[in-house]
C-alpha positions as CSV (number, residue, x, y, z in Angstrom):
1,X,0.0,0.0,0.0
2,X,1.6,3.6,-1.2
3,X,1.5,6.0,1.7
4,X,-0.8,9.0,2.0
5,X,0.3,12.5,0.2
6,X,0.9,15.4,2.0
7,X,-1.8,18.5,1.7
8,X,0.7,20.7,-0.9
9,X,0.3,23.1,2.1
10,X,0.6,21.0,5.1
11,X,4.4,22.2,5.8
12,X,4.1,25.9,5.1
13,X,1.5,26.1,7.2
14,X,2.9,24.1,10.1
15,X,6.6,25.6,9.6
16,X,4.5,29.5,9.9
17,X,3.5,29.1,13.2
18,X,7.6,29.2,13.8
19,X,8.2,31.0,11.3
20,X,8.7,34.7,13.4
21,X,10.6,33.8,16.2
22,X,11.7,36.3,19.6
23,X,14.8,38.0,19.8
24,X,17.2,36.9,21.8
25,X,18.6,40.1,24.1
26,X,21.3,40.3,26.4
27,X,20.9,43.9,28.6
28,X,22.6,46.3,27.8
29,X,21.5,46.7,24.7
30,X,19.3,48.6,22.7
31,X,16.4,48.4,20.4
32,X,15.9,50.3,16.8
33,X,12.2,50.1,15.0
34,X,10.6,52.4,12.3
35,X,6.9,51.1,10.9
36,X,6.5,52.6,7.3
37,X,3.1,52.6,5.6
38,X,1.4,54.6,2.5
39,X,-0.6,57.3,3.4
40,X,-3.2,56.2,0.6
41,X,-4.9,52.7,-0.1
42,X,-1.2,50.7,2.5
43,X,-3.6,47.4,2.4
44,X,-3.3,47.4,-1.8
45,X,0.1,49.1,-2.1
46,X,2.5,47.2,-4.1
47,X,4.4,44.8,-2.5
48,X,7.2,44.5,-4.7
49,X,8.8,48.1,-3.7
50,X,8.6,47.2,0.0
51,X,10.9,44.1,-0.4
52,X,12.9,46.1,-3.1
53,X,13.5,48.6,-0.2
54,X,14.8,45.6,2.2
55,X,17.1,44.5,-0.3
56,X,18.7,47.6,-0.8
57,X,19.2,47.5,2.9
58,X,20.7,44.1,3.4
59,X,22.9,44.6,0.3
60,X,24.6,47.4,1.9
61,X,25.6,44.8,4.7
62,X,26.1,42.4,2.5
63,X,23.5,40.2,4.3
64,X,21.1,37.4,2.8
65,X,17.8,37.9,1.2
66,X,14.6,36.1,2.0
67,X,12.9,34.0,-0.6
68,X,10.4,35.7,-2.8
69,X,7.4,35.8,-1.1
70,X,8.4,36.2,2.2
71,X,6.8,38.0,4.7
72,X,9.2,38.3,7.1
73,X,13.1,38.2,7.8
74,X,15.9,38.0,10.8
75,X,19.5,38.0,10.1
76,X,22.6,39.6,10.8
77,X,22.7,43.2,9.1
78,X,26.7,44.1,9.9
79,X,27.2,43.4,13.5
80,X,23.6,43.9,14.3
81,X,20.4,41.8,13.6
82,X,17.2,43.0,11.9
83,X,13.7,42.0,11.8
84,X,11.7,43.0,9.2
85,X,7.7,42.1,8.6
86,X,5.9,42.8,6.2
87,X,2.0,43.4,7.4
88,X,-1.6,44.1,6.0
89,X,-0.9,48.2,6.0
90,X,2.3,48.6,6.6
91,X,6.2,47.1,7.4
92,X,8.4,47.2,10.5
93,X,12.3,47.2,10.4
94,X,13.6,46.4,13.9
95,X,17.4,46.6,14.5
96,X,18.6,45.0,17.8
97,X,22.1,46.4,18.5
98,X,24.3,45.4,21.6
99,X,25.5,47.8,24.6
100,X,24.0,51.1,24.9
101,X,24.8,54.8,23.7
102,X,26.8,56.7,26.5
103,X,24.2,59.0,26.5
104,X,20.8,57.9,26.7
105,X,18.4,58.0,23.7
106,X,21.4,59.0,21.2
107,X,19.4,59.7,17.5
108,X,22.8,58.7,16.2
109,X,22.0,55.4,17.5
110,X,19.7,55.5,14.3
111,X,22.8,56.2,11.5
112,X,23.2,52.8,11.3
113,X,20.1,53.6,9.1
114,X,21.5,54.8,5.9
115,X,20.0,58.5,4.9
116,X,19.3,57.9,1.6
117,X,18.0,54.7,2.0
118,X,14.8,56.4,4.5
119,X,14.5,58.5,2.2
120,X,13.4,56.1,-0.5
121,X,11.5,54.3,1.9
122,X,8.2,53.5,-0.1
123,X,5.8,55.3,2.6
124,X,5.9,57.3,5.5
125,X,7.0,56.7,9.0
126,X,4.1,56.1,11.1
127,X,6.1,55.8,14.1
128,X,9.9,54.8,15.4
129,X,11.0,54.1,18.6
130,X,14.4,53.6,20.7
131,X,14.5,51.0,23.3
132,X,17.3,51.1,25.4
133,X,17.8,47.7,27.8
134,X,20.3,47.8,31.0
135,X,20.7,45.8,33.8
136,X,18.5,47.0,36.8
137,X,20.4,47.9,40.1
138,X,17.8,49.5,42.3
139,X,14.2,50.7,42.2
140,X,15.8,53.7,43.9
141,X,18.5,54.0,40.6
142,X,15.7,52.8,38.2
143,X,13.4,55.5,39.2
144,X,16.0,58.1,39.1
145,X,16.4,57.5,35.2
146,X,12.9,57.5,34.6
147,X,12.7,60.8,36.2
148,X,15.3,61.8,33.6
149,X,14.4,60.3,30.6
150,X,10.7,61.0,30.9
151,X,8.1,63.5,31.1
152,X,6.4,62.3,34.5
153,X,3.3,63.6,33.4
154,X,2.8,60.8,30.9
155,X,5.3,58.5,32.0
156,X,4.5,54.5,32.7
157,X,6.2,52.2,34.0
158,X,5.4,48.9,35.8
159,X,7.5,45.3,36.4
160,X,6.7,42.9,34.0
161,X,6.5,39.2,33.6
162,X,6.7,38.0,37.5
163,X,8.9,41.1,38.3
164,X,12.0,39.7,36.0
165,X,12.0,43.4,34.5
166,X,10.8,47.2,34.8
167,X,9.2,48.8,31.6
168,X,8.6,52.4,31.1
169,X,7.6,54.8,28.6
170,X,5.8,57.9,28.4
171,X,4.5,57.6,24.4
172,X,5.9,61.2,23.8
173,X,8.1,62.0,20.3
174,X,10.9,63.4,21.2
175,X,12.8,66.7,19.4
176,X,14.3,64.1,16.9
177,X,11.1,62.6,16.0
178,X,11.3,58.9,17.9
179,X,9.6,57.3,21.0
180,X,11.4,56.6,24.4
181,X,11.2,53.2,26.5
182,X,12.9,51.7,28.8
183,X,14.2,48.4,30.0
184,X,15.5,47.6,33.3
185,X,16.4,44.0,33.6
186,X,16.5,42.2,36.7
187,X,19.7,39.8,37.0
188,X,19.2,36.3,35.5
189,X,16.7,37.0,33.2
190,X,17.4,35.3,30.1
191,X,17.8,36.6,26.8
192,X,14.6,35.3,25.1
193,X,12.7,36.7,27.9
194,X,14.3,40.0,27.7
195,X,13.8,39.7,23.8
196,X,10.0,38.8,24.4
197,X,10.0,41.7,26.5
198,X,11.3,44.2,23.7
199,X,9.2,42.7,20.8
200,X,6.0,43.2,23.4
201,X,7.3,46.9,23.6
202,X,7.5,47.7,20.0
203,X,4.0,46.0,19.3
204,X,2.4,48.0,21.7
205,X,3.7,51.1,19.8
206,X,2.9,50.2,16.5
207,X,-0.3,49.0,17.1
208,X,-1.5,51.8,18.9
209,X,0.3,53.8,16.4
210,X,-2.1,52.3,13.3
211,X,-4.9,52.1,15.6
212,X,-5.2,55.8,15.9
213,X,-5.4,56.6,12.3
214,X,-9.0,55.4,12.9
215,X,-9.6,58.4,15.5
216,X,-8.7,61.2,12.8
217,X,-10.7,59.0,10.5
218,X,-13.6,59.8,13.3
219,X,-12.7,63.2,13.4
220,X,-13.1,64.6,10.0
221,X,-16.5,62.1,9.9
222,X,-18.3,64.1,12.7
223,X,-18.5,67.0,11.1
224,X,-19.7,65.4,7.7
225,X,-22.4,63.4,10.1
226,X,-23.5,66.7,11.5
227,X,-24.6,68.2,8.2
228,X,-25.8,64.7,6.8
229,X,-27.6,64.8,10.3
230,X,-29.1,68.2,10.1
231,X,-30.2,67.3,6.6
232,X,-31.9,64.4,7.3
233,X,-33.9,65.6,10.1
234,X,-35.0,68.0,8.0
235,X,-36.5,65.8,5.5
236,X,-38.2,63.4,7.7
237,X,-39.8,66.4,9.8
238,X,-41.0,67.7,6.6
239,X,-42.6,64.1,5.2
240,X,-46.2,65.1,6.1
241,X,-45.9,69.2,5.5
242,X,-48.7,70.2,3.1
243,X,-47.5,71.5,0.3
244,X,-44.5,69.6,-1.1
245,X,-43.8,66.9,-3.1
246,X,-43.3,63.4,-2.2
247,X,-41.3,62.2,-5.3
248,X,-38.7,64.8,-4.4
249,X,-38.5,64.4,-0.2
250,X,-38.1,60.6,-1.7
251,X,-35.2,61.6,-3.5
252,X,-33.6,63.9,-1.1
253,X,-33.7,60.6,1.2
254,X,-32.7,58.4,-1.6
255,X,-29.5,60.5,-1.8
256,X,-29.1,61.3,1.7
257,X,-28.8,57.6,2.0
258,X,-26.7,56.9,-0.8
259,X,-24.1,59.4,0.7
260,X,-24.3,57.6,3.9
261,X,-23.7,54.1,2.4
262,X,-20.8,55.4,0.6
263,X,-19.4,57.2,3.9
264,X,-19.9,53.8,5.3
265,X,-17.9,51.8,2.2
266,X,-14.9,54.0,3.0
267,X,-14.8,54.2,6.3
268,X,-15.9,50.4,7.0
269,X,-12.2,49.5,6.5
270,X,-10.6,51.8,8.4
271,X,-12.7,51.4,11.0
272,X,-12.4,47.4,11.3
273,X,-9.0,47.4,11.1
274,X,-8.7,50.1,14.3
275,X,-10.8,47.6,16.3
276,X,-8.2,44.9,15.2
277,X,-5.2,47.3,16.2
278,X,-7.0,47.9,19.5
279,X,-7.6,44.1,20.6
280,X,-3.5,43.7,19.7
281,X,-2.6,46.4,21.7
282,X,-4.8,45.4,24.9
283,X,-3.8,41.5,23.9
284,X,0.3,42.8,24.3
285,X,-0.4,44.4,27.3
286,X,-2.0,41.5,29.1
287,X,0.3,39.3,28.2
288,X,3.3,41.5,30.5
289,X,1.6,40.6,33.3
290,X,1.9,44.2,34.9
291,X,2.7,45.2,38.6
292,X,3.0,48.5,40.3
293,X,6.3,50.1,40.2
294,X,6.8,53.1,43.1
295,X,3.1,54.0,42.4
296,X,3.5,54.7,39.0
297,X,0.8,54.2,36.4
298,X,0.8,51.2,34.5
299,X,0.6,50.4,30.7
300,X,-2.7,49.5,31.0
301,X,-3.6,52.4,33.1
302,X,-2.1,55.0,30.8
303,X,-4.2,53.0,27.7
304,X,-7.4,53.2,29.4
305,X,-7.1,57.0,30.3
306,X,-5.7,57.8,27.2
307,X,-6.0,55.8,24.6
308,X,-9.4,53.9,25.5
309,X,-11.9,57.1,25.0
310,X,-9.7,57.4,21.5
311,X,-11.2,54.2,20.6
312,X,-14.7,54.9,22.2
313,X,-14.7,57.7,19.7
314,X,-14.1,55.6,16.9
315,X,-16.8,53.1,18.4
316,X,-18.9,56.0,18.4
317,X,-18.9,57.4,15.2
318,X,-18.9,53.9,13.6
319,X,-22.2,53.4,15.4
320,X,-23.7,56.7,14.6
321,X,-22.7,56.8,10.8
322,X,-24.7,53.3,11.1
323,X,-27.7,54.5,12.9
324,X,-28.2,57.2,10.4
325,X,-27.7,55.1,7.0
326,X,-30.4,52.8,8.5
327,X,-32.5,56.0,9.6
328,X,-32.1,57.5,6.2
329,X,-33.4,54.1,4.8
330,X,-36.2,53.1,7.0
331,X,-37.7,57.3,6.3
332,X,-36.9,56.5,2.6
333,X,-39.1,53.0,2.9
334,X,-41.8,55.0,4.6
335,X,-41.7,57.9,2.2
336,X,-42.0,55.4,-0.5
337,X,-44.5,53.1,1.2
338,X,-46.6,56.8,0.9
339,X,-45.5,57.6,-2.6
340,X,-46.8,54.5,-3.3
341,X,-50.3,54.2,-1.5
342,X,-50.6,58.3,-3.3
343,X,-49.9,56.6,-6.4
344,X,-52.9,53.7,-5.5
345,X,-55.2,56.2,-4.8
346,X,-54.6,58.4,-8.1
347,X,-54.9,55.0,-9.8
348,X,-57.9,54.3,-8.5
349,X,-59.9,57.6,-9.2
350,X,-58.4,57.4,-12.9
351,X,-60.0,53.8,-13.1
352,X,-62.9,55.7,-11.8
353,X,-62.8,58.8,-13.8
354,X,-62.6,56.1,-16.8
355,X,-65.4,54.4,-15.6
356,X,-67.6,57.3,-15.7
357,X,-66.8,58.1,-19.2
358,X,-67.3,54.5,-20.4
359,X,-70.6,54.9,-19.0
360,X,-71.0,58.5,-21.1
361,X,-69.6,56.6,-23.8
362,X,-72.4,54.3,-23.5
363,X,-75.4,56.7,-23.2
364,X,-73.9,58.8,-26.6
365,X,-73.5,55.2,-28.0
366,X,-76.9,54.9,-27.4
367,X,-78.5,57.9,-28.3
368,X,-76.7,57.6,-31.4
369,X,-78.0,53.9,-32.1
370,X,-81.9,55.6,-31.6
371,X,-80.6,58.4,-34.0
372,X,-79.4,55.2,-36.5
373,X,-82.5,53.8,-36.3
374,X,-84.5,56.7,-37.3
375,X,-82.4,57.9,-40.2
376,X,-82.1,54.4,-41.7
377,X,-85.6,53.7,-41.1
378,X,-86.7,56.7,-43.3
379,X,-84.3,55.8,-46.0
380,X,-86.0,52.3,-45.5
381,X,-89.1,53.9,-46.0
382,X,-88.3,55.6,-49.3
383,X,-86.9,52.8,-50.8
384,X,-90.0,50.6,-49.7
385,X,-92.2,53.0,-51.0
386,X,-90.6,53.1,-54.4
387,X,-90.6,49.7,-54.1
388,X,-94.5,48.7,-53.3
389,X,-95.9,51.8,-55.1
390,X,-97.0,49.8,-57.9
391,X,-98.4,47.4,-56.1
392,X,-100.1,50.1,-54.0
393,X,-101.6,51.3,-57.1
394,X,-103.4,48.3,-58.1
395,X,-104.8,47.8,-54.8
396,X,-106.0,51.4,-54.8
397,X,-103.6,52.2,-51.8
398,X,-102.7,56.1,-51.3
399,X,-98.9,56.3,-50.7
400,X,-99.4,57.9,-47.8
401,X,-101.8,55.1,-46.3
402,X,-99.0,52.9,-47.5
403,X,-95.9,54.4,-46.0
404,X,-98.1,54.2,-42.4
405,X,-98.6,51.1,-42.6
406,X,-94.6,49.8,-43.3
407,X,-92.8,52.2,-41.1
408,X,-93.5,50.3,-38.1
409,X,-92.7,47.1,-39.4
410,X,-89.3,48.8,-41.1
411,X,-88.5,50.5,-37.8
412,X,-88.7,47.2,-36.2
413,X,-87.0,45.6,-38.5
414,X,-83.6,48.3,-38.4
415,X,-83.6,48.0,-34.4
416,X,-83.1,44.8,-34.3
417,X,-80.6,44.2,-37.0
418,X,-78.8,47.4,-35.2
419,X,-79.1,46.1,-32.1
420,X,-78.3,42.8,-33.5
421,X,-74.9,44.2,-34.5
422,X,-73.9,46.1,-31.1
423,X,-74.5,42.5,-29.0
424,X,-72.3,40.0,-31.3
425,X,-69.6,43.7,-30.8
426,X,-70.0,43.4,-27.5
């Protein structure tokens, strides 16, 4: 018996699910990550440029290249290592580099980035950060930085992951443009864990990053939704004013609604996608296992007061731009349930109004038929008498005592063969 084939796809999709492995980060050491995306239609950009940008980066090190269709990469880039991914909007380059700048936060930590090359980046830079990892000495020492790097306003920090580290940040761009967080490692942890750590870190960014493109998105709806709004009450409130026209309220609704179906079409993707950023950046967060640090707000502290009633916005006008498009359609249903009952009764007294003259029609029809009758009964008449006056004479029969006595019988005589006609017509 010949053994069972393989699904064509039963590898690739097993080897994927290893396929983006963690870091592995030995403190000190610092972390390097710019996300670039289009600014118009990211999800159907063309792919091509974004790996023809990698290779121009990994030839300048000399370093490998992925296969063709990858999606992701990790290798040496000089005496660093990169990860790049390639995602549904956009693409991350994250450079892990060992020790730390002598002074904290360097931007010339970032010239390992070649000028030109950023500046052929296909896209813009959503967001880029600097992580800087050291070893942790005391809380007293830790917190001493933090109130140096940071603005303590926004700053927060919290142990992670059973205590084995203290993360901070205080999701501010700094004068050279990048994020700051911090790393403190407690001694022992191992490298994976500190490079689980770091990946976790730069998630969070990005994601909230992408996921607040949906709040301007919400932002330059509301005040489209307020006129559409205005509009639209305006038309329904005006449905039973005496006065004006059905057929055009109806289409004043019609295109009310059509505006509100194609506000919904372009917005429907943006507006998915935020939710999806959102559940990754609460999902990263949960995931460190957060503790208090010396009273300081936590990640998931600063999210909900911050970044939480962005997202409630969103949620918001999604469900109002909703509400209305199935307001505009139920009033446009109504209007046209009415249109269409006004257009029953107008039928209905033209079948009447048709009636009535049938009916006229009928009485003329039948005063004509008695008019008919007379005139071809005296041409009947004339004829007859031309026709009998001979015999008339013989019998010594006046004309006039003659035509008296046939008129009735020739007056019969035309009704019914008249009347004769109109039934087999009929």
């Amino acid at each position: 018996m010949s053994p069972i084939q393989d699904h064509p796809l039963r590898y690739e999709l097993a080897n994927e699910l290893h396929a983006r492995p963690f870091p592995a980060l030995t403190g000190p050491a610092h972390a390097l990550c710019i996300a670039i995306k289009q600014p118009e239609n990211a999800a159907g950009r063309d792919r091509a440029l974004d790996r023809a940008h990698l290779l121009s980066l990994l030839d300048r090190f000399g370093a490998t290249h992925p296969g063709p269709d990858a999606t992701h990469y990790f290798g040496k880039l000089g005496r660093h290592r990169l990860k790049w991914e390639s995602h549904t909007e956009f693409v991350t380059y994250t450079l892990f580099v060992e020790g730390v700048m002598e002074r904290p936060f360097d931007t010339a930590a970032f010239d390992v980035f070649p000028e030109d090359w950023l500046s052929d980046a296909p896209g813009l830079c959503i967001t880029s950060m600097m992580v800087r990892v050291e070893l942790a000495k005391s809380d007293e020492e830790t917190a001493a930085h933090l109130a140096e790097w940071f603005v303590p306003e926004s700053l927060a920090a919290s142990k992670v992951l059973d205590a084995s580290a203290v993360v901070a940040g205080d999701f501010r761009i700094d004068a050279a443009g990048h994020m700051r967080f911090a790393v403190f490692l407690q001694p022992g942890v191992g490298a994976r864990r500190a490079g689980r750590i770091v990946q976790r870190i730069t998630e969070i960014e990005v994601y909230k990053s992408m996921s607040m493109l949906g709040l301007s998105r919400a932002r330059s709806l509301s005040s489209e939704l307020a006129a559409t709004d205005q509009k639209l009450t305006h038309l329904v409130g005006g449905m039973g004013a005496e006065g004006r026209s059905s057929e055009e309220t109806l289409e004043e609704l019609l295109a009310a609604s059509a505006e509100l179906e194609g506000q919904l079409a372009q917005t429907s993707f943006r507006f998915g996608a935020t939710g999806a950023y959102e559940a990754l950046v609460n999902q990263r967060i949960e995931v460190l296992r957060e503790e208090r640090f010396l009273g300081r707000q936590t990640f998931r502290e600063f999210m909900m007061r911050r970044f939480d009633p962005a997202m409630r916005t969103v949620k918001a006008a999604e469900r109002q731009l909703v509400t209305m498009a199935e307001r505009a359609t139920r009033a446009a249903n109504l209007l046209r349930t009415r249109v269409d009952v006004d257009r029953s009764g107008q039928n209905q007294r033209l079948l009447a109004s048709m009636d009535e003259r049938a009916a006229l029609q009928l009485r003329l029809q039948k005063t004509v038929e008695g008019l008919s009758v007379v005139a071809i009964s005296y041409y009947a008449v004339s004829l007859a008498n031309y026709m009998l006056a001979p015999a008339a004479k013989y019998a010594n029969i006046s004309k006039t005592a003659m035509a008296a006595a046939i008129t009735p019988l020739v007056i019969l005589g035309v009704w019914k063969m008249v009347h004769s006609i109109r039934k087999k017509m009929e």
